[in-house]
C-alpha positions as CSV (number, residue, x, y, z in Angstrom):
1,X,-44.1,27.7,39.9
2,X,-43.7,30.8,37.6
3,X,-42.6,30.6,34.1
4,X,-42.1,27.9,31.1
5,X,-40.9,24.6,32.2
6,X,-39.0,24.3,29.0
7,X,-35.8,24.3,29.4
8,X,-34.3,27.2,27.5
9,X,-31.2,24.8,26.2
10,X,-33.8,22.7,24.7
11,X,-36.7,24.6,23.1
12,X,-37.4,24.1,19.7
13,X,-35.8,27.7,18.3
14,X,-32.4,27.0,20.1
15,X,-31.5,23.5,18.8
16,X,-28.7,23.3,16.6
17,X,-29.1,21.0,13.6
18,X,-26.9,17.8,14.3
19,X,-24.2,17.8,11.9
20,X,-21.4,15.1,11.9
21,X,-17.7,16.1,11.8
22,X,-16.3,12.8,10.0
23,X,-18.1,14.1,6.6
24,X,-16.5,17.2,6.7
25,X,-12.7,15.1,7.5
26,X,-11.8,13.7,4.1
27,X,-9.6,15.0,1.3
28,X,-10.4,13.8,-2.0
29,X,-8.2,11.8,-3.9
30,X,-7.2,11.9,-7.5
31,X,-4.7,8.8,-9.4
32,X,-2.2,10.4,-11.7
33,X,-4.1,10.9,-14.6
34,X,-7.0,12.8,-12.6
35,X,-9.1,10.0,-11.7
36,X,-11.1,10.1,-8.6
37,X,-9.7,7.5,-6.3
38,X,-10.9,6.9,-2.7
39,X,-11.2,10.0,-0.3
40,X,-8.2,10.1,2.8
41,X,-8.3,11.8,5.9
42,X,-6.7,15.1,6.2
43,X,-3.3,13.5,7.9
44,X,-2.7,10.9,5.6
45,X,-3.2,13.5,2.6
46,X,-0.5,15.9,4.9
47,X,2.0,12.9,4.8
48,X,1.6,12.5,0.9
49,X,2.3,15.8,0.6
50,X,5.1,16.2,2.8
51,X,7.0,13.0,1.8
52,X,6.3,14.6,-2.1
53,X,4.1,11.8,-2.9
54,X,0.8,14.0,-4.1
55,X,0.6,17.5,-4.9
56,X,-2.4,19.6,-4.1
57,X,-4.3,20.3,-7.2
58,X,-7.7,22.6,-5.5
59,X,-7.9,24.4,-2.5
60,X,-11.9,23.9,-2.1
61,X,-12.7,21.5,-1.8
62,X,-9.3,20.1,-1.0
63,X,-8.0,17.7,-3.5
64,X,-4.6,16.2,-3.7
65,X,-3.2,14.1,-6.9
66,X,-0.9,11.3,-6.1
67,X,2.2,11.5,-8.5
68,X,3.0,8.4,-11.1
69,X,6.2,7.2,-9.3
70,X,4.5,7.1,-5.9
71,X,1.1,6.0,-6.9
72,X,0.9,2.2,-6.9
73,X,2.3,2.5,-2.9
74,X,-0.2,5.6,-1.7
75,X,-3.2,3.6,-3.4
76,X,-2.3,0.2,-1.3
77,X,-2.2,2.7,1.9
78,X,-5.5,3.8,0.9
79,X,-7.0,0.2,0.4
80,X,-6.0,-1.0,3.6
81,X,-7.2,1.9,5.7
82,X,-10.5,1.1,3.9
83,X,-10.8,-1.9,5.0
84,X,-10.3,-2.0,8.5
85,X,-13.3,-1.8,10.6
């Protein structure tokens, strides 16, 4: 048998750090008066958005604020995703 039996995919220089996509998938969340609130995932914050609920208040990272009319209803949505397993 000629050469390494290490399997090029494998060897130590051409692994790939494990990194996890769900960190990466959340759009932080501010209540009206700039409060953080609980994080959302990027659809939920596109529905806010679209249904004029939040407005985008920084590009990087992405941060939405929920508006004063809308807030008390967006922030129940937000609970409840929570808490579901």
């Amino acid at each position: 048998m000629t050469g390494s039996t290490i399997d090029t995919e494998n060897a130590a220089g051409n692994r790939r750090p494990c990194t996890l996509a769900k960190d990466k998938r959340t759009v932080k969340v501010q209540a009206s008066n700039g409060q953080p609130i609980n994080p959302c995932h990027p659809a939920r914050a596109r529905q806010l958005k679209r249904k004029k609920r939040a407005v985008r208040v920084c590009r990087h990272p992405f941060t939405i604020r929920l508006r004063a009319e809308h807030q008390t209803e967006a922030m129940q949505h937000l609970y409840f995703e929570d808490q579901t397993p």
